[in-house]
C-alpha positions as CSV (number, residue, x, y, z in Angstrom):
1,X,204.4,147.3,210.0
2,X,202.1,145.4,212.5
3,X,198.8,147.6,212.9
4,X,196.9,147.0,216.7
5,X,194.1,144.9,217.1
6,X,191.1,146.9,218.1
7,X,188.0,145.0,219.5
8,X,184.7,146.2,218.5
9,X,182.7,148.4,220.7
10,X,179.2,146.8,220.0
11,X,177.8,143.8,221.7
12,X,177.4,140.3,220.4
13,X,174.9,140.0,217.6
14,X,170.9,139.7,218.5
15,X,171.8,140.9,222.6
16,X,171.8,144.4,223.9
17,X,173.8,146.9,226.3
18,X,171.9,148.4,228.6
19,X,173.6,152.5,229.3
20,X,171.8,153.8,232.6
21,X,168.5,155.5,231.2
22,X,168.0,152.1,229.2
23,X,168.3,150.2,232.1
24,X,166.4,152.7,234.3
25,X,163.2,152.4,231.7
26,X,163.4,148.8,231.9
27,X,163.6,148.3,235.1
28,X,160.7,150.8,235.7
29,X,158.9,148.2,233.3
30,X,159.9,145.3,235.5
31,X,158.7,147.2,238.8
32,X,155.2,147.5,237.0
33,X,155.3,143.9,236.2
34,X,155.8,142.8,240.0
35,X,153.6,145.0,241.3
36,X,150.9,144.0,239.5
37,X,151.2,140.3,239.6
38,X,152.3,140.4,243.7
39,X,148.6,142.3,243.8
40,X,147.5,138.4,242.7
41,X,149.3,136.7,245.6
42,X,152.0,135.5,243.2
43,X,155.6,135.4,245.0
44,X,159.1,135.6,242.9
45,X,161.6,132.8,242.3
46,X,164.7,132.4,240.2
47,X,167.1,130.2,239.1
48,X,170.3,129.8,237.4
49,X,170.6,130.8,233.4
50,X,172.5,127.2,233.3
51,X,170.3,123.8,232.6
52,X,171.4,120.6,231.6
53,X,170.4,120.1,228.1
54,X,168.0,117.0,228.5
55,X,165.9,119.4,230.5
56,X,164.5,120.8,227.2
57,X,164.5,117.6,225.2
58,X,161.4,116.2,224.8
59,X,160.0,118.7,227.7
60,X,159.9,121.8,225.0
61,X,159.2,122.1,220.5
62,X,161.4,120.8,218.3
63,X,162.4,123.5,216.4
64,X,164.0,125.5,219.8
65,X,165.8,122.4,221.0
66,X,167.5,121.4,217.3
67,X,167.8,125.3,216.0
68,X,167.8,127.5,218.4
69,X,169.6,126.7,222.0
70,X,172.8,127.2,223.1
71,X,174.1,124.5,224.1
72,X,178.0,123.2,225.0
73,X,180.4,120.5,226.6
74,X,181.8,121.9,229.8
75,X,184.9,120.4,231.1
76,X,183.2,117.9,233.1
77,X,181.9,116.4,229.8
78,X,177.8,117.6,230.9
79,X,176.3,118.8,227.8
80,X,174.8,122.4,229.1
81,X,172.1,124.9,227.9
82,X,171.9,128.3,228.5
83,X,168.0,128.3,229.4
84,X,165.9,129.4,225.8
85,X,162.7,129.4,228.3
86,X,161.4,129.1,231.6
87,X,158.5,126.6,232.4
88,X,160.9,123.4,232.2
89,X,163.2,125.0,235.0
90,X,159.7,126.1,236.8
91,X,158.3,122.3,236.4
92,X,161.7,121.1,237.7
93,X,161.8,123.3,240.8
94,X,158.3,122.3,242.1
95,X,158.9,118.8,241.5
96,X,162.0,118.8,243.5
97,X,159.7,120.8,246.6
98,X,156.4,119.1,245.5
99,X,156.0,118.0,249.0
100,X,157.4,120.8,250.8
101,X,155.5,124.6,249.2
102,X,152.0,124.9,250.0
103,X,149.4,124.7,247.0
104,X,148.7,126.1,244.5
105,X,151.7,127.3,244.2
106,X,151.6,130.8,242.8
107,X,155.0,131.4,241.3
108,X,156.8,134.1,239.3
109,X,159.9,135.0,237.7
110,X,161.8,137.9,235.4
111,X,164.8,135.7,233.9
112,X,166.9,136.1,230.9
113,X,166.2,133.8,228.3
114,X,168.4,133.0,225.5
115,X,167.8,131.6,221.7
116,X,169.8,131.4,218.5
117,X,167.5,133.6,216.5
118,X,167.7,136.2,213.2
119,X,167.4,139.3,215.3
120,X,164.8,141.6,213.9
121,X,161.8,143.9,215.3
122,X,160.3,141.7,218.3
123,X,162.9,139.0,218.3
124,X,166.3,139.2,219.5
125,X,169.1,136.3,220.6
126,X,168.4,137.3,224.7
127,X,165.6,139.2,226.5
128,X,163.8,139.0,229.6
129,X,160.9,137.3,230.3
130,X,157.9,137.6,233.0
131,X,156.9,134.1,233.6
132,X,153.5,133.7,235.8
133,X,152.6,130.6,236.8
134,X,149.5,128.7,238.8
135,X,150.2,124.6,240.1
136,X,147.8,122.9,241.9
137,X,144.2,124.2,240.4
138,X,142.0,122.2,237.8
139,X,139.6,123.7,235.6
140,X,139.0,127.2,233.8
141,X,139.0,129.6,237.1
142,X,142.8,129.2,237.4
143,X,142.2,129.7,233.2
144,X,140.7,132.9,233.9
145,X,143.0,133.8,236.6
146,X,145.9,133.7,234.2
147,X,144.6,135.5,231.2
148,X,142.9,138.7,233.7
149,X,146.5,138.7,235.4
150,X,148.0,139.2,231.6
151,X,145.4,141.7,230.4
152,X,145.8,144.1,233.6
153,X,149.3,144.4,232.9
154,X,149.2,146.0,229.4
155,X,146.2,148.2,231.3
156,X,148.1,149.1,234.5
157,X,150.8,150.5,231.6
158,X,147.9,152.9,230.7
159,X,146.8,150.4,227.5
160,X,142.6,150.2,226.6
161,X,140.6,146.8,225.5
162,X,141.1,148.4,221.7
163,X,145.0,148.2,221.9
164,X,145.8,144.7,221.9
165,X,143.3,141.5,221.4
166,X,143.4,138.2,223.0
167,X,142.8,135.2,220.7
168,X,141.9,131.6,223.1
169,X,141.9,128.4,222.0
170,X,142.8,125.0,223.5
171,X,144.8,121.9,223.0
172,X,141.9,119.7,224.3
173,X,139.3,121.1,221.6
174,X,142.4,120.5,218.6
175,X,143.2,117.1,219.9
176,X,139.3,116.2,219.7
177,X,139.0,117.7,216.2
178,X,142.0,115.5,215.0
179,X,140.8,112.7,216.6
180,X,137.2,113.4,215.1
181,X,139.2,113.7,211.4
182,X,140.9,110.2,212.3
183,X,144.2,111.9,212.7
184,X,146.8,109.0,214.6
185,X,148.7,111.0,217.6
186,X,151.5,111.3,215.2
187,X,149.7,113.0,212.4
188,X,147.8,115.4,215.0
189,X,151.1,116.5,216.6
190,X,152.1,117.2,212.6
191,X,148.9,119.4,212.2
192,X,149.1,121.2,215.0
193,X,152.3,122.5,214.2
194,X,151.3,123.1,211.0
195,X,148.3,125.5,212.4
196,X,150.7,126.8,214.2
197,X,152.4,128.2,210.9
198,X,149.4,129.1,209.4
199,X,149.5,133.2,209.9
200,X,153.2,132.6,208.0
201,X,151.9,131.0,204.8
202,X,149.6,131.4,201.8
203,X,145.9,129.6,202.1
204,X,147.1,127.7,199.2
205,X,150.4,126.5,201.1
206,X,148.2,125.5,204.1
207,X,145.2,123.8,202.3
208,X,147.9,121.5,200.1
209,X,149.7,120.6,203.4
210,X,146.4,119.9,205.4
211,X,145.3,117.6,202.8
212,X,148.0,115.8,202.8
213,X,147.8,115.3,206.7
214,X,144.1,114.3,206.4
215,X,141.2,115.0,203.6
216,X,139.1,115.9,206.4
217,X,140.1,119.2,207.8
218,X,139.9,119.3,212.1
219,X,140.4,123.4,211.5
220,X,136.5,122.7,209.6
221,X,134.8,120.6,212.3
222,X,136.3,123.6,215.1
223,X,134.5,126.1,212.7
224,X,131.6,124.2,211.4
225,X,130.7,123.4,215.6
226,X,130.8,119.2,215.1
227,X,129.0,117.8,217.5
228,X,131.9,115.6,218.6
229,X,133.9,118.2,219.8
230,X,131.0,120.7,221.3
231,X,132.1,119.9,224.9
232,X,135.5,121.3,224.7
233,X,133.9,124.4,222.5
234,X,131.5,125.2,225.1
235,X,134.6,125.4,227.6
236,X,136.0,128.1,226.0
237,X,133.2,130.1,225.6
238,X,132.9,129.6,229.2
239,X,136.0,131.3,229.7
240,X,135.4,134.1,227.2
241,X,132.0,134.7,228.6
242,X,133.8,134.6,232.3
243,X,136.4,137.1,230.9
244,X,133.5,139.8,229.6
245,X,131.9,139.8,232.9
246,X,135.0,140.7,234.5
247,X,135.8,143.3,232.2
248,X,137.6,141.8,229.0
249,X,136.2,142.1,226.1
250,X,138.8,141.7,223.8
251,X,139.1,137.9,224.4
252,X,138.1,136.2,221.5
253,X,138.1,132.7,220.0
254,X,140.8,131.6,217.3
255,X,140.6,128.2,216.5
256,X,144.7,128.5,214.7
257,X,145.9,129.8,218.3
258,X,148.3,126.6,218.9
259,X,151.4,127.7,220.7
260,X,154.2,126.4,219.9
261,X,155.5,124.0,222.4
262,X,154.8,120.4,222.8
263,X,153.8,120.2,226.6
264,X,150.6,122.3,226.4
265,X,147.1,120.4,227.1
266,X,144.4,122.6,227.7
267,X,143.3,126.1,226.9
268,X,145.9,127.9,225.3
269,X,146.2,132.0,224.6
270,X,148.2,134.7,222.6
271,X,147.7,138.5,222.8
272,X,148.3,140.7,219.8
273,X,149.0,144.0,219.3
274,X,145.7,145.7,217.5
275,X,148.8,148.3,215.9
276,X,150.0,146.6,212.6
277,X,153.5,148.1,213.4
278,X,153.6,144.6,215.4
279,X,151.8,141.8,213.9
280,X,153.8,139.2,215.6
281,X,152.1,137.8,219.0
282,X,153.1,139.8,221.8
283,X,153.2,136.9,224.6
284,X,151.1,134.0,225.4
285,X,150.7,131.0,227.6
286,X,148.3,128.2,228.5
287,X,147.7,125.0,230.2
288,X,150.2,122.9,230.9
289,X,149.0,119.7,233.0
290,X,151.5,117.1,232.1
291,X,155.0,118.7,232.6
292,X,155.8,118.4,236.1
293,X,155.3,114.2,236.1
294,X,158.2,114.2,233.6
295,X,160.2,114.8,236.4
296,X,158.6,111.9,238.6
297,X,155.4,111.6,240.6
298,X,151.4,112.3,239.4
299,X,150.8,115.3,237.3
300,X,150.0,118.5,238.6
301,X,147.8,120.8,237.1
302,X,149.3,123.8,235.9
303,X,148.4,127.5,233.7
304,X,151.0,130.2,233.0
305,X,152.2,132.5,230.3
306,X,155.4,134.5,229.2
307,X,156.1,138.1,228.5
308,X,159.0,138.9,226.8
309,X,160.6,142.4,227.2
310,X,161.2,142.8,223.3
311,X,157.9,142.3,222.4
312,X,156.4,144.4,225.2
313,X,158.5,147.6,225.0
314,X,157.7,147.4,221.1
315,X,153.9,147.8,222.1
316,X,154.4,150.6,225.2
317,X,156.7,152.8,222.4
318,X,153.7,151.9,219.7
319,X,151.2,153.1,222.1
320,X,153.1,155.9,224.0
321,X,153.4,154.4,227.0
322,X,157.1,153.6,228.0
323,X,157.6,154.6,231.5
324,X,159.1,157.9,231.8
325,X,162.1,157.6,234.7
326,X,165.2,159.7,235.6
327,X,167.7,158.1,237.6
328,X,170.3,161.1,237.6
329,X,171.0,162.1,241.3
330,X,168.6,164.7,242.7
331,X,171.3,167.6,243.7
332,X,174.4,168.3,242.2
333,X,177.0,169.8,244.6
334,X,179.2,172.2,242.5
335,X,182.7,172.8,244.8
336,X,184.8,175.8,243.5
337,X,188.0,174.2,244.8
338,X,189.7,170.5,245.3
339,X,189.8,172.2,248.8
340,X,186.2,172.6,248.9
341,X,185.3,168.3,248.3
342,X,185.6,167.0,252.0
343,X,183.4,170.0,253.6
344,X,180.8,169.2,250.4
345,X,181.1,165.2,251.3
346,X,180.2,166.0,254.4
347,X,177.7,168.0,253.8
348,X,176.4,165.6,251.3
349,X,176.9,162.8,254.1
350,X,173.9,164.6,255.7
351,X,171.8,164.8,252.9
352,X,172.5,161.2,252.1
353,X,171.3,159.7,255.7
354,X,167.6,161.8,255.3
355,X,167.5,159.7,251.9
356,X,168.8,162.2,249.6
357,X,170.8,161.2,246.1
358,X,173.9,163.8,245.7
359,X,176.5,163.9,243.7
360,X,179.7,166.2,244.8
361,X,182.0,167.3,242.0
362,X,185.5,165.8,242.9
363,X,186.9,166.5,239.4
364,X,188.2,170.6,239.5
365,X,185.7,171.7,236.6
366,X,184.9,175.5,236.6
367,X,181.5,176.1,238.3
368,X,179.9,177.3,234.7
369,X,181.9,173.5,233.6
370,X,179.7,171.7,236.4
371,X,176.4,173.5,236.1
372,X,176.6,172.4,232.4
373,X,176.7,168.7,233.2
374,X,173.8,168.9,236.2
375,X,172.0,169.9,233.1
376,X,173.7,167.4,230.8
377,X,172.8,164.8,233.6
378,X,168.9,166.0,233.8
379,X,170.1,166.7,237.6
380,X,167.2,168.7,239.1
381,X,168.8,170.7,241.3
382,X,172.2,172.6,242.2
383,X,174.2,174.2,244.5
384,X,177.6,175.4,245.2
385,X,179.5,174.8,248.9
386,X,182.6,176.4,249.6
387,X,184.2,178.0,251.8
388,X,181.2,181.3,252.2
389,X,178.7,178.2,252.3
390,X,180.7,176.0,254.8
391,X,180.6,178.9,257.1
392,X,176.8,179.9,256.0
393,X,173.6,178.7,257.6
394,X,172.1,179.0,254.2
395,X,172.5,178.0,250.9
396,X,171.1,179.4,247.2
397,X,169.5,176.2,245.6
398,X,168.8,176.5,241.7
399,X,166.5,174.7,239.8
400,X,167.6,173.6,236.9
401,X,164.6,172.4,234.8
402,X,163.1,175.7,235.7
403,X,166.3,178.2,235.8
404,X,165.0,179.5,239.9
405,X,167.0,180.3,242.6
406,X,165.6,180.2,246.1
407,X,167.6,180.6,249.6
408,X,167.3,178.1,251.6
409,X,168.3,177.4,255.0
410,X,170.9,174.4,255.6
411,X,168.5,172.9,258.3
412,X,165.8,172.9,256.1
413,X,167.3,171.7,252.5
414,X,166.4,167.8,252.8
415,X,162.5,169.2,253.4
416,X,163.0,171.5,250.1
417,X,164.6,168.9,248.6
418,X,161.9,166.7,249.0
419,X,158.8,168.8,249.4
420,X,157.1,167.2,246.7
């Protein structure tokens, strides 16, 4: 006896379904995110999820390109990526327009982004991404511009200086202490990566592998201030002195802050959560001046970061401060017939055009039945139309999160409605 095939009700592994009050919280998270980087003068872009693969080879790390895209033949024979980041598809888009958008170009986007992962707290296989990005400006006020827009997000979602730090480093300063430890270009491409493991192994691990690299250690001429590098140093604490003065003070210098990808070249940043219910690094960014002459042309000077969703929900629910949102309609027009619905909808037609969100029960429920699921819905308020209330010029409006009744005159129910 053959037995049906029954598919599976839950999502591919490491992505998520989004049910309405998911997707209303999120997207309450992503109106926060655009209002507060528009406030900057920064204007929104997309682009398609689709890339071909060389984009991200040799443009992005190692470790995403040979581990962790997804990547495929399509039937033209074009080998395809579905985008594991966004900066390469940003660099591409303003070289193509290089000579057409006005700079600096102040950019931004909320795509999905997609890597082959282990899902696990902070880290899933897709998740949006804010991606904030300045072209066109040299030096550290277009630094400083980047790293205020990033902390007055996490504050405009009600979060304090002792919530989350900012650890700043930059490429420049590691490149000049490997070069100052007579690292080649290979071996300080090696080391940087290997800082950039550091928080995941043992200060044995790392000292054996350092030593290896080089017996003198560029992470102790950062630390021990050699004079070779003190230019680059005193850059930094430019910006971290800039940053207090502006009302950061939770910037600080970390000399293992690397970032991971290949293409960064000057000051580079990570925010962590202060909660050690998430120690990984919330988002980061940096300087980024090389990327757009892959794709032809002189370089352009360019700062961004990312903020994935993952990570940033983790810290609002941390911190209590996931935005509250209720998407259900406002009123809930109960009909005690099938012969009531078509007075109700247009009733309800009414209430619509004055900007009003009703939903009409089409489905014969008892009136007890459809007072049960206004309340199931979180619906604020209800009321019945017949056949008294078709011919009535007022109606009896309850409120459900309060259990009142109030009359309330038909001419006057969008201004009740919406009184506050």
């Amino acid at each position: 006896m053959s037995t049906k095939h029954v598919e599976p009700t839950e999502p591919y592994r490491g992505v998520r379904d989004f049910y309405p009050h998911e997707w209303s919280t999120l997207t309450a998270i992503f109106e926060t995110l655009r209002k507060n980087v528009t406030l900057w003068g920064y204007e929104e872009y997309n682009a398609s999820p689709l890339e071909r693969a060389e984009l991200y080879e040799s443009k992005t790390s190692e470790e995403i390109v040979s581990e962790q895209t997804y990547t495929f033949t399509d039937r033209g024979e074009r080998r395809v990526t579905l985008r594991p980041e966004m900066t390469p598809t940003f660099a591409r888009m303003l070289a193509g327009k290089r000579r057409e958008v006005p700079f600096p170009v102040r950019w931004f986007s909320i795509p999905n982004l997609f890597r082959y992962e282990r899902p696990q707290r902070g880290r899933l296989r897709e998740h949006y991404q804010l991606n904030v990005d300045l072209a066109g400006i040299e030096g550290t006020e277009a630094d400083i511009e980047i790293i205020e827009i990033a902390a007055g997000i996490l504050k405009a979602f009600g979060a304090e200086d002792k919530d989350f730090i900012i650890r700043v480093s930059s490429r420049t300063l590691l490149s000049a202490a490997c070069k100052a430890a007579n690292l080649g270009d290979a071996r300080a491409r090696e080391y940087i990566r290997l800082l950039d493991r550091k928080a995941k192994m043992t200060a044995e691990e790392f000292k054996a592998e350092s030593s290896a690299l080089s017996p003198v250690s560029p992470l102790d001429l950062i630390v021990n201030k050699d004079a070779t590098i003190m230019p680059e140093k005193q850059e930094l604490e430019h910006i971290l002195e800039e940053l207090a003065k502006r009302g950061i003070s939770n910037a600080v210098f970390d000399p293992t802050t690397t970032r991971g990808f290949d293409y960064y070249t000057g000051m580079v940043f990570e925010v962590f959560d202060t909660d050690t219910r998430n120690p990984r690094s919330l988002f980061g960014g940096g300087r980024y001046d090389n990327l757009v002459s892959l794709f032809g042309g002189d370089s352009i000077a360019c700062v961004g970061f990312g903020m994935g969703d993952v990570t940033l929900s983790d810290f609002l629910e941390t911190h209590d401060l996931t935005p509250r949102t209720n998407d259900a309609p406002f009123l809930y027009v109960g009909t005690p017939s099938k012969d009531d619905v078509p007075a109700a909808q247009l009733f309800a037609k009414s209430l619509r055009d004055s900007g009003v969100s009703v939903l009409v029960h089409i489905g014969g429920k008892s009136l007890k039945d459809q007072i049960k699921e206004a309340v199931r819905r979180e619906i604020t308020y209800f009321i019945v139309f017949g056949s008294n209330e078709t011919n009535s010029d007022s109606l009896t409006v309850k409120k459900l999160s309060e259990n009142t009744e109030e009359i309330v005159s038909k001419e006057n129910l969008s201004e009740y409605l919406t009184r506050d």
